[in-house]
C-alpha positions as CSV (number, residue, x, y, z in Angstrom):
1,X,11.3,-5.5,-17.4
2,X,12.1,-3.4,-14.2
3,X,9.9,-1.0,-13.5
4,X,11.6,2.2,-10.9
5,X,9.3,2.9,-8.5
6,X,10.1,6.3,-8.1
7,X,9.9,6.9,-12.1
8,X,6.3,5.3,-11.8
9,X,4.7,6.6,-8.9
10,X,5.9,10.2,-10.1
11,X,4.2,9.7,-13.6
12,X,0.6,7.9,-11.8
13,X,0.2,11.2,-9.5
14,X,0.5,13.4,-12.7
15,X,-1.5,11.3,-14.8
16,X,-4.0,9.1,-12.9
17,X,-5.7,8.8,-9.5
18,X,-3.5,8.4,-6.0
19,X,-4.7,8.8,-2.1
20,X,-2.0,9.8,-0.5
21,X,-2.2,9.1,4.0
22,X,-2.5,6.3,5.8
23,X,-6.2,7.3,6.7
24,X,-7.1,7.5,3.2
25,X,-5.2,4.7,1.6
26,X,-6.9,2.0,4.5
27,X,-10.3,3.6,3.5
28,X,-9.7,2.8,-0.6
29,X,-8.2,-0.6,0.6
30,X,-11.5,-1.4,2.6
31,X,-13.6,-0.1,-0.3
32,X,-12.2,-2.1,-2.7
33,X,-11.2,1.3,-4.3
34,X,-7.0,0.3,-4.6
35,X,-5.2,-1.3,-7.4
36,X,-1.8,-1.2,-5.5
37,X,-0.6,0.4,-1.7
38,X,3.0,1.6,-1.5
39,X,4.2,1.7,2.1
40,X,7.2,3.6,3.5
41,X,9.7,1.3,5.3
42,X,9.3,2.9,8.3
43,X,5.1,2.8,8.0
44,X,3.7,2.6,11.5
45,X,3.1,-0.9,12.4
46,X,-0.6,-0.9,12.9
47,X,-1.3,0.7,9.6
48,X,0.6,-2.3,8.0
49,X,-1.9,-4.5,10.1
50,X,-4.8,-3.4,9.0
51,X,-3.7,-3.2,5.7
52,X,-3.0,-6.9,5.6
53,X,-6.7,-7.7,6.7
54,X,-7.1,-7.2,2.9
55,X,-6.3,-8.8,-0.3
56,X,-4.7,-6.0,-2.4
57,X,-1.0,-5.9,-4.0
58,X,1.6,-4.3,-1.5
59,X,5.0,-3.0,-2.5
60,X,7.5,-1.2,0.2
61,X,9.4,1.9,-1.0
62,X,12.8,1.6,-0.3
63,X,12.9,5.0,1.8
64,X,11.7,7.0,4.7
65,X,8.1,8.4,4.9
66,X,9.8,11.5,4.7
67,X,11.4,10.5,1.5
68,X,8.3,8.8,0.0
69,X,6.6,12.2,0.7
70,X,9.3,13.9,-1.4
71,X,8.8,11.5,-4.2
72,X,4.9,12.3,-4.3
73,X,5.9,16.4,-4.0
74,X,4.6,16.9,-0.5
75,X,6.5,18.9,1.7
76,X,5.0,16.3,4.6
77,X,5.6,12.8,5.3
78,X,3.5,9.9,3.7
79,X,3.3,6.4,5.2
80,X,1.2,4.8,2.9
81,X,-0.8,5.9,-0.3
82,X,-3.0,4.0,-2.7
83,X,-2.7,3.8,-6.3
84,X,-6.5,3.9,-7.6
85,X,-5.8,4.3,-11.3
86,X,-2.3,4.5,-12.9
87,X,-2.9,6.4,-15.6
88,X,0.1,6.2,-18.0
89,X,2.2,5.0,-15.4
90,X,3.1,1.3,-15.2
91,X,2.9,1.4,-11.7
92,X,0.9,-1.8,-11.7
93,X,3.8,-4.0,-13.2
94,X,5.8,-3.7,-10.3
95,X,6.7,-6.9,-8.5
């Protein structure tokens, strides 16, 4: 089963728990805090470094920051964000 990115991260802000920054997101990463990390294609390379320091599930939107900003309903751009609990989404089933 396919699972649209956009459909799922849409429904997990509504219903469950998402940090949305690149401050933020490496913070839940270190704390052991995120489930899943979505990255904009264009996400500044040393966020993407640091991020790989740690063992948690990455998936790259297929879009801007700009775009994944719009996706998440925030009139500003967002590099990275962290999925802390999906709530009724099926977020987590994404390969």
């Amino acid at each position: 089963m396919k699972v649209d990115l956009s459909k799922a991260l849409r429904r997990a802000l509504k219903t469950g728990v998402v940090y949305l920054g690149s401050k933020r997101t490496i913070k839940a990463v270190r704390d052991g805090k995120a489930k899943l990390v979505v990255i904009a294609k264009n996400c500044p390379e040393e966020v993407m470094e640091k991020l790989k320091n740690y063992d948690v599930k990455m998936v790259t939107y297929d879009g801007t920051n700009m775009e994944l900003g719009a996706i998440c309903g925030k009139p500003f751009s967002v590099a990275a964000l962290a999925v802390i609990d999906e709530g009724e989404s099926e977020i987590l089933n994404i390969k």
